[in-house]
N, C-alpha and C positions, 0 to 999 in steps of 0.2 A: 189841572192836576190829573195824572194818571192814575187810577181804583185796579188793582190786579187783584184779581181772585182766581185761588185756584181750587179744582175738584177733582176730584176723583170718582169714579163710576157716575159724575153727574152730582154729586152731596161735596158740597162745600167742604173743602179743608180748617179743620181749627187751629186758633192761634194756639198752636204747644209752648211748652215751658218744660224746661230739664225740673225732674224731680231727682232726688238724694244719691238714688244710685245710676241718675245719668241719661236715663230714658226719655225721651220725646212725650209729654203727653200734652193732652187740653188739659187748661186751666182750669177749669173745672172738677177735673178728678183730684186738684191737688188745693184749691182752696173750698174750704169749704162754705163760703160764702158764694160766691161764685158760683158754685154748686146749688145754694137753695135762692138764690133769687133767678137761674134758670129755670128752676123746676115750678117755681112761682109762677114763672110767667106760663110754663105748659097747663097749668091749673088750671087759671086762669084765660088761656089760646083756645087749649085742646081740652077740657077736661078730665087732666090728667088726675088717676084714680086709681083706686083699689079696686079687683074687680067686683066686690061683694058689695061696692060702697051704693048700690039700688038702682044704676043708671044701664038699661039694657044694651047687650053686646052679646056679640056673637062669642062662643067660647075661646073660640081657635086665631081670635084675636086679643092676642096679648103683646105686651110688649116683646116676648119672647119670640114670634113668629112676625116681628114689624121688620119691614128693608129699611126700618132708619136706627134698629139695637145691634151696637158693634160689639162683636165679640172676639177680633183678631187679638193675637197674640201679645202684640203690642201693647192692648187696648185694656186687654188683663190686669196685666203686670201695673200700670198705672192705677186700677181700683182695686187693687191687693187679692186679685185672683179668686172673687168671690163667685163661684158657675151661677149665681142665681141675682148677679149683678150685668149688666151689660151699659153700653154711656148710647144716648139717643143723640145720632147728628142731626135730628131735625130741630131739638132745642137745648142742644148743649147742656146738658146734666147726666146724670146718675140714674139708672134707672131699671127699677128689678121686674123680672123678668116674667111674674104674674099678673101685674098691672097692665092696664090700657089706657088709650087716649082717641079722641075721635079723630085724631090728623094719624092713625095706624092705616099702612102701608103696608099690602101683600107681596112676599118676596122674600121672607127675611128667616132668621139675622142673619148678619154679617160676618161670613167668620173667614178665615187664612185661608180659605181653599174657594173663594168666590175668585170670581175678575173683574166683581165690582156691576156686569154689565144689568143683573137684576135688581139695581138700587137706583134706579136715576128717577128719584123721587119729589125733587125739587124741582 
């Protein structure tokens, strides 16, 4: 059996699903179970967190500054265009953009004017 995977700047592509007005997204931003049993598992991988929640970390590492928080255009539009939302391709969820996790990646985010080549974090 042939396994095709494809990526982008290096970060795995996700399986998208059309939502209502027709756009491409991960599955993810559109079920919301899917949503919280990814974020489960970054919890529980990475401990993924709040950053006040007493576990030491550098400031300037937030999810907001990670090469795996996408914030393209696309990527928006699918979590209802919230600036202080961005979707984590390292574990496929939701995820806001003062939070941290120990699997954060210098480079980031993600946005429409990258070429992807600072993200090959995988």
């Amino acid at each position: 059996m042939i396994n095709l995977v494809i990526s982008l700047g290096g970060m795995e592509v996700d399986k998208m699903d059309k939502d209502e007005e027709g756009n491409n997204c991960p599955l993810a931003t559109k079920d919301p179970e899917v949503n919280a049993e990814n974020k489960a598992v970054a919890v529980e991988e990475a401990n993924y967190r709040e950053p006040n929640s007493g576990s030491a970390f550098v400031i300037s590492e937030t999810c907001g500054t990670c090469a795996a928080f996408n914030q393209t255009h696309d990527i928006m539009e699918c979590i209802g265009n919230n600036p202080h939302l961005g979707y984590c391709q390292m574990f496929k969820f939701m995820c806001h953009e003062e939070n941290t996790c120990d699997s954060w990646a210098e480079g980031g985010p993600i946005t429409d004017a990258d070429d992807g080549s600072d993200h090959d974090i995988l």
